[in-house]
VOZA-875554 format. One record per residue: residue number from 0; chain; x, y, z of N, C-alpha, C in turn. Coordinates in nm, 3 decimals. Each point is the difference from the previous one (the first is absolute). Example, Ala and Ser with C-alpha at 12.3 -4.5 7.8 and 13.67 -1.06 7.14 Angstrom:
BEGIN
NODE pos unit      nx      ny      nz     cax     cay     caz      cx      cy      cz
NODE   0    A   1.319  -0.569   0.780  -0.089   0.119   0.000   0.090   0.120   0.000
NODE   1    A  -0.035   0.105  -0.072   0.082   0.119   0.006  -0.077   0.109   0.073
***
This chain:
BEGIN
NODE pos unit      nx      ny      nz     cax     cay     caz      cx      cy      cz
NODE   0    A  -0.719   0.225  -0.630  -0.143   0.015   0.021  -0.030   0.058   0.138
NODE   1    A   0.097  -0.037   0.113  -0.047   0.040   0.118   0.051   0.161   0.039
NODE   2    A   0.099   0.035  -0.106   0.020   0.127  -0.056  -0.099   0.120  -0.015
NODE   3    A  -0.044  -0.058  -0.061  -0.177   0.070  -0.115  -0.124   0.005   0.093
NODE   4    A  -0.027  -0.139   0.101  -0.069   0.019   0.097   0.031   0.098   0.108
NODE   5    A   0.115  -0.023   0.065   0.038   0.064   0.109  -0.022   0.193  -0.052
NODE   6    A   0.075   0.030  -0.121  -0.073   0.128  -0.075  -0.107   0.026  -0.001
NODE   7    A  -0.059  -0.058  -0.025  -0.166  -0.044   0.002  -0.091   0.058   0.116
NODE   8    A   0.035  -0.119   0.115  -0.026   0.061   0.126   0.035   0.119   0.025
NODE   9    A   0.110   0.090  -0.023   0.023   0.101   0.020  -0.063   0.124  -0.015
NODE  10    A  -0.026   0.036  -0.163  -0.042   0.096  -0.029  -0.173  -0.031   0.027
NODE  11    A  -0.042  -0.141  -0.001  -0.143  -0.027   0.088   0.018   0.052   0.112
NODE  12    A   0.056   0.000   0.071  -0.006   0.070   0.156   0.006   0.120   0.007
NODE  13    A   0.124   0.068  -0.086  -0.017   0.127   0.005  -0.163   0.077  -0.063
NODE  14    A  -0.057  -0.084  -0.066  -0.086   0.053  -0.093  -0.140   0.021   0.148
NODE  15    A   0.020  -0.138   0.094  -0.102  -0.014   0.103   0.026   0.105   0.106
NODE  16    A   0.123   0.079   0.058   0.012   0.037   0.060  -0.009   0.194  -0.050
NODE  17    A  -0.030   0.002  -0.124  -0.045   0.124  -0.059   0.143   0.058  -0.038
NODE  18    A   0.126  -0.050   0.011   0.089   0.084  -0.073   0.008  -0.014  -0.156
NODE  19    A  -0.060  -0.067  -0.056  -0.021  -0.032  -0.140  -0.115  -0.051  -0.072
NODE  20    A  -0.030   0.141  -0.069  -0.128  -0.010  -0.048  -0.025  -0.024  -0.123
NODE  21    A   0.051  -0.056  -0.088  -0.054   0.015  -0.163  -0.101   0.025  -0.053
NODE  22    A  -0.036   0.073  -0.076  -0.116   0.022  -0.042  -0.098  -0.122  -0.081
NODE  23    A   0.085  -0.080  -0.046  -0.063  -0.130  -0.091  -0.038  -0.106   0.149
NODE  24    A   0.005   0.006   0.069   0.022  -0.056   0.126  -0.120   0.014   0.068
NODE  25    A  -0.058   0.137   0.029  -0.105   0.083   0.023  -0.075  -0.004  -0.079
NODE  26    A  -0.053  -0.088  -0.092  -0.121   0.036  -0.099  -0.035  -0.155   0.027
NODE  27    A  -0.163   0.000  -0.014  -0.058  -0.169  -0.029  -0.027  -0.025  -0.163
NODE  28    A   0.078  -0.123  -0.011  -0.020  -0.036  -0.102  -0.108  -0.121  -0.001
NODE  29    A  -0.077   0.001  -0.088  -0.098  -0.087  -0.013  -0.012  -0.058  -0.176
NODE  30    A  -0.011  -0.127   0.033   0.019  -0.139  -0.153  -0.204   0.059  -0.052
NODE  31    A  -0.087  -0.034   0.108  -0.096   0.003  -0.064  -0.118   0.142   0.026
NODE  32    A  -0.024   0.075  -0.032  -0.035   0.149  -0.004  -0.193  -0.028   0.038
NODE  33    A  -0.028   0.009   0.075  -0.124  -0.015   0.089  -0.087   0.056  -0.093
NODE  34    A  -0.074  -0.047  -0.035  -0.127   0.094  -0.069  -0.147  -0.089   0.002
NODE  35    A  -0.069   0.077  -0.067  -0.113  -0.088   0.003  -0.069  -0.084  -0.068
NODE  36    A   0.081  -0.002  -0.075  -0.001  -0.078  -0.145   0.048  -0.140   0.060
NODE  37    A   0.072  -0.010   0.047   0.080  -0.148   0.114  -0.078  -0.044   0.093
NODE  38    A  -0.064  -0.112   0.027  -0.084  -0.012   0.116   0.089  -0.054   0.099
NODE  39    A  -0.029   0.073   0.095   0.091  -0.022   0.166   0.049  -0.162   0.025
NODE  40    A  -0.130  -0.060  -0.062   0.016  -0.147   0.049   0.125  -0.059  -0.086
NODE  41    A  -0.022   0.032  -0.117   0.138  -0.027  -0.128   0.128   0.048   0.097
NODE  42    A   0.041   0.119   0.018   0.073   0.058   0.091   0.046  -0.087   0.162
NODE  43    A  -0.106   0.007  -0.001   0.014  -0.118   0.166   0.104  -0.134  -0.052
NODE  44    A  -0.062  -0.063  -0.094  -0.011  -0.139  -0.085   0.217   0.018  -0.038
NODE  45    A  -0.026   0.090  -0.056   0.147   0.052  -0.037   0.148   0.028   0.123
NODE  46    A  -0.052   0.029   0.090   0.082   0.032   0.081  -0.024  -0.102   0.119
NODE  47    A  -0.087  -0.107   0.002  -0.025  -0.111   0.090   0.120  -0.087  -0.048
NODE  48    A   0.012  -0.014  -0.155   0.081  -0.070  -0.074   0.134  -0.009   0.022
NODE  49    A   0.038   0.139  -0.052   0.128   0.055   0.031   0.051  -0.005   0.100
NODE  50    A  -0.079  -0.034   0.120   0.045  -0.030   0.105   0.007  -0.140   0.044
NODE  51    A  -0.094  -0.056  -0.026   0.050  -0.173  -0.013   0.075  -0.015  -0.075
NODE  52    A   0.054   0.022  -0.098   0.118  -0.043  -0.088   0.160   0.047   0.084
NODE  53    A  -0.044   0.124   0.067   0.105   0.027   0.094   0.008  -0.057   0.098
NODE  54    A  -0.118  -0.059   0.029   0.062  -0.103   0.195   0.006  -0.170  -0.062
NODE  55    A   0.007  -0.024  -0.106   0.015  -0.135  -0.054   0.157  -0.041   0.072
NODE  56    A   0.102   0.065  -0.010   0.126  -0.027   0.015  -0.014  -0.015   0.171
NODE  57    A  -0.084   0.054   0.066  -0.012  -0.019   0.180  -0.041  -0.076   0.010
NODE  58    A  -0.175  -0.035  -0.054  -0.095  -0.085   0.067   0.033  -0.161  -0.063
NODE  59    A   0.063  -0.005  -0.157  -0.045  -0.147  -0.050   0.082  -0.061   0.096
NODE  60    A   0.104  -0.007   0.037   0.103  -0.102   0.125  -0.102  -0.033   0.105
NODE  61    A  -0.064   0.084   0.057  -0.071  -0.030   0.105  -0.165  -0.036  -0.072
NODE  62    A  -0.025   0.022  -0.086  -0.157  -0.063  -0.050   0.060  -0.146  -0.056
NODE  63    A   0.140  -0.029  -0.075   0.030  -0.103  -0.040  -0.004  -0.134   0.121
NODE  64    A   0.031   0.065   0.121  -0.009  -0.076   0.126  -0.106  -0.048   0.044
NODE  65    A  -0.065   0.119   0.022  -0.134  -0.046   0.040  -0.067  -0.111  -0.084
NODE  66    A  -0.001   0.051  -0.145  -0.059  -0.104  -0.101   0.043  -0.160   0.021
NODE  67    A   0.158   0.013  -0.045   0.066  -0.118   0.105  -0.083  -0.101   0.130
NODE  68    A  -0.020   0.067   0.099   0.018  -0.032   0.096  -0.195  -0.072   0.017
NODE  69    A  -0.064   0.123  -0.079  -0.159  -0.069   0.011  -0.003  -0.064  -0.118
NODE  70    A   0.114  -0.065  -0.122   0.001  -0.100  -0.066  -0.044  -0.144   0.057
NODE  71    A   0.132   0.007   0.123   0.045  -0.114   0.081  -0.050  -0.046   0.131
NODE  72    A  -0.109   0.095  -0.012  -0.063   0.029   0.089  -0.096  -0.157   0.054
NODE  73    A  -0.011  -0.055   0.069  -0.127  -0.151   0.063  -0.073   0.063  -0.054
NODE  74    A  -0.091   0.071   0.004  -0.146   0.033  -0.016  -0.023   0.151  -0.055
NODE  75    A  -0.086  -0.016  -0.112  -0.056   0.087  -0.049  -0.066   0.150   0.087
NODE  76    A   0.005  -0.042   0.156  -0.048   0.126   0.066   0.127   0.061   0.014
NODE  77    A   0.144  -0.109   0.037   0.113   0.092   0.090  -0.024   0.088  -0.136
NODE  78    A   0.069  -0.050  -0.162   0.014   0.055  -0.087  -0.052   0.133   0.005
NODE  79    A  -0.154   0.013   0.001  -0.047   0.096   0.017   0.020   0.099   0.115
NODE  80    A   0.023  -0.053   0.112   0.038   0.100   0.107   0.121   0.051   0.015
NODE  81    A   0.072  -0.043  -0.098   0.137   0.068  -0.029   0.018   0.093  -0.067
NODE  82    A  -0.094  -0.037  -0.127  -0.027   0.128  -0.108  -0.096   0.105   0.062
NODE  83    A  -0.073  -0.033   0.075  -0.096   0.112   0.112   0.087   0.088   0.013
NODE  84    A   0.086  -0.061   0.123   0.082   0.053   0.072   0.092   0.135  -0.077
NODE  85    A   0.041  -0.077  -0.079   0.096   0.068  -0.136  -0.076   0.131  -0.009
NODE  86    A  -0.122   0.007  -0.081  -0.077   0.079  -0.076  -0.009   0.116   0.087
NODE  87    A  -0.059  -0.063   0.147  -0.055   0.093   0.070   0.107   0.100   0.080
NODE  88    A   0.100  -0.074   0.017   0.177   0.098   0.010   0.032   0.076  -0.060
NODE  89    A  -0.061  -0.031  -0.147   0.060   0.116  -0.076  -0.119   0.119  -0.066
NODE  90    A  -0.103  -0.060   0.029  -0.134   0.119  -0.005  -0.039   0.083   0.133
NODE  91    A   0.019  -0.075   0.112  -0.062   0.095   0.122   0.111   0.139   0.013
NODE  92    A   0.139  -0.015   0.003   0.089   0.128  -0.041  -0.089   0.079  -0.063
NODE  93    A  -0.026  -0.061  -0.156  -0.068   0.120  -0.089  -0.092   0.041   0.064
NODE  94    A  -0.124  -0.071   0.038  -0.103   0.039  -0.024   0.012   0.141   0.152
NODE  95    A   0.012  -0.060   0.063   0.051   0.050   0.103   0.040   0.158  -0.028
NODE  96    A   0.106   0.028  -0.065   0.078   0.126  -0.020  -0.077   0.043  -0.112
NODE  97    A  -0.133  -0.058  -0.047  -0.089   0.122  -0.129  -0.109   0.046   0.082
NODE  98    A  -0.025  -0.113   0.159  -0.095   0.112   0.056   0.049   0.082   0.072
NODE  99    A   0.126  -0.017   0.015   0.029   0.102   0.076   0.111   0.138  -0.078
NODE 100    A   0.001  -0.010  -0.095   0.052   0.086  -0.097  -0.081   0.146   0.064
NODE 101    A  -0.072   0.065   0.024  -0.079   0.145   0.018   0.058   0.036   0.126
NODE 102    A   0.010  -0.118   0.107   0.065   0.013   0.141   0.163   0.051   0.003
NODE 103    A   0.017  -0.056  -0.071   0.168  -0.030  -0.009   0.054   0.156  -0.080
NODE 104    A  -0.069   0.040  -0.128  -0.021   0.135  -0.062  -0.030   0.113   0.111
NODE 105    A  -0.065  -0.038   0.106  -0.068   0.142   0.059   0.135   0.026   0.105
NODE 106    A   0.034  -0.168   0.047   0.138   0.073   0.144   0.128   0.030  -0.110
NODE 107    A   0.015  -0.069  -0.114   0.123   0.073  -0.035  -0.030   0.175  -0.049
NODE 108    A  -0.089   0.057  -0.030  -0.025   0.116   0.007   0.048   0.079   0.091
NODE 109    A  -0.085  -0.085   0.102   0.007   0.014   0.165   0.180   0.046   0.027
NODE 110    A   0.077  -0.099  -0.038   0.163   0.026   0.042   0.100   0.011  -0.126
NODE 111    A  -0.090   0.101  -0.100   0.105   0.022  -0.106   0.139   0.042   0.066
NODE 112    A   0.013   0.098   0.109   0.190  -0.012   0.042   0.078  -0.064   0.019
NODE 113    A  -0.098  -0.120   0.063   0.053  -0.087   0.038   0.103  -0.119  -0.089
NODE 114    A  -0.134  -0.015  -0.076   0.018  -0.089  -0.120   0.137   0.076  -0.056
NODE 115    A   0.013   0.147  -0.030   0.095   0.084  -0.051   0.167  -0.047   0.016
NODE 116    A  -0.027   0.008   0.184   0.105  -0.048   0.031   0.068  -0.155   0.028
NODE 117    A  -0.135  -0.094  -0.057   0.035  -0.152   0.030   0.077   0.047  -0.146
NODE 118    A  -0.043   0.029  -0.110   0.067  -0.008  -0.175   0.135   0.032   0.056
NODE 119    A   0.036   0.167   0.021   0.119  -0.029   0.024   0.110  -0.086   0.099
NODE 120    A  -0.064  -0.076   0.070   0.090  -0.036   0.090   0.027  -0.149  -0.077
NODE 121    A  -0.094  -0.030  -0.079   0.024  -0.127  -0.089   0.041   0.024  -0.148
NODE 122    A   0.042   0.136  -0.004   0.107   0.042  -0.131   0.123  -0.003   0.058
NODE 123    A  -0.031   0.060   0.141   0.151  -0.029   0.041   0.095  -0.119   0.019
NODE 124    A  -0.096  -0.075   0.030   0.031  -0.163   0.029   0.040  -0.061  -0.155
NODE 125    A  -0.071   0.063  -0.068   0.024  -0.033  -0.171   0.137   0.024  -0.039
NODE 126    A  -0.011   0.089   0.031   0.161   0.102  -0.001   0.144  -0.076   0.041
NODE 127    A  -0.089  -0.020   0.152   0.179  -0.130   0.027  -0.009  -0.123  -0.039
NODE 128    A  -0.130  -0.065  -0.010   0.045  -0.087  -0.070   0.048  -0.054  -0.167
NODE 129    A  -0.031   0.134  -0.058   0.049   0.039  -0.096   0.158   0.002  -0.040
NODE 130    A   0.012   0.085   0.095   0.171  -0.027   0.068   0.126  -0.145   0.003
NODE 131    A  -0.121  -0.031   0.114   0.065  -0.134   0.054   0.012  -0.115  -0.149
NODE 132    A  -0.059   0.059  -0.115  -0.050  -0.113  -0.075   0.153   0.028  -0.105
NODE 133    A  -0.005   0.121   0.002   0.116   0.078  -0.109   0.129  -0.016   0.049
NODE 134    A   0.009  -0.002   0.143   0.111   0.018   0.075   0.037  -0.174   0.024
NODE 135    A  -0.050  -0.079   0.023   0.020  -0.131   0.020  -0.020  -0.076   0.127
NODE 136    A  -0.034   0.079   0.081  -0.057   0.000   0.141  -0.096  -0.091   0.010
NODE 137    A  -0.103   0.046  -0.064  -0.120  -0.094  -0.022   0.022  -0.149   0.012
NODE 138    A   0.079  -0.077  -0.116   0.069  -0.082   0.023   0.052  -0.088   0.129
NODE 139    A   0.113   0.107   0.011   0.052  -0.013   0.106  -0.056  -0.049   0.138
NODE 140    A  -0.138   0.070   0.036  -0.098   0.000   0.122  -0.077  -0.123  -0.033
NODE 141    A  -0.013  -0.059  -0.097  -0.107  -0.114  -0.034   0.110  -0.091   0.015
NODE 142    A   0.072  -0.060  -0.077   0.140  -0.029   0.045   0.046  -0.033   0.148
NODE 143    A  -0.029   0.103   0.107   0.050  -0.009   0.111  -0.152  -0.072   0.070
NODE 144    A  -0.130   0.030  -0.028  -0.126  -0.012   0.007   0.011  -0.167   0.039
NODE 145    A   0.032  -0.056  -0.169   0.017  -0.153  -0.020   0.073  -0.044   0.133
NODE 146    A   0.124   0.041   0.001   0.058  -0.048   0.100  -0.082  -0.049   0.120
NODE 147    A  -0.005   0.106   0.054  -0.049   0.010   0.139  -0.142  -0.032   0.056
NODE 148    A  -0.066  -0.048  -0.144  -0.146  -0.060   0.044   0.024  -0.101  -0.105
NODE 149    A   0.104  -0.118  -0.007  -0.010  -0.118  -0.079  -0.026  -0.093   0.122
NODE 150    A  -0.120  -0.066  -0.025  -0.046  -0.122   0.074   0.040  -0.121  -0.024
NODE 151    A   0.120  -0.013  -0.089   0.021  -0.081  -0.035   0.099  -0.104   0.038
***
């Protein structure tokens, strides 16, 4: 498996750093076809979903805690100021980065070369560690990693 990944990474890197372009690669594919017949909000509703069903495997450990913790909580306020706390950690990010979505659009405009050359330099990085993964290195360095920062 770490075979297939380490491949993986590879021809991903090469693909980021522009030596490999596929054409199926280069096209957007899209599940649901925009029209007007679909109301945006259905659309919104749909892809809000799909995305909570995708951060279920991140967030329930840490919502299971919290829940936990303002279970056991003395008083019905900590309870609540835990789940505050919770909610508002993980909404001010959002809300945050949708007002500023137009800002964030206008400077990357601003440094399309830039941006150009952050892709490849993080295909390249793709690239060796692509390597290191195929070659056994990888391993090896985590391995030596453990060692030398065991607190134990």
């Amino acid at each position: 498996m770490i075979l297939v990944v380490g491949i993986l990474f590879i021809v991903l890197g090469f693909f980021l750093t522009g030596m490999f372009r596929p054409l199926f690669m280069m096209r957007e594919y899209r599940l649901i076809r925009q029209s007007d017949r679909i109301p945006k909000s259905l659309l919104s509703f749909v892809a809000g979903a799909g995305f909570g069903m995708a951060w279920t495997p991140c967030i329930g450990p840490y919502l299971g805690s919290i829940l936990a913790l303002a279970a056991s909580a003395n008083s019905v306020t900590t309870g609540m100021s835990l789940l505050s706390m919770y909610s508002a950690g993980l909404a001010i990010p959002f809300l945050l980065s949708a007002a500023g979505m137009e800002w964030v659009f206008r400077k990357i405009g601003r440094h399309k070369r830039i941006l150009d050359v952050v892709q490849r330099i993080s295909g390249v990085i793709l690239v060796v560690i692509g390597v290191a993964l195929v070659t056994g290195i990888f391993e090896q360095v985590t391995q030596w990693l453990i060692q030398v920062f065991n607190t134990q």
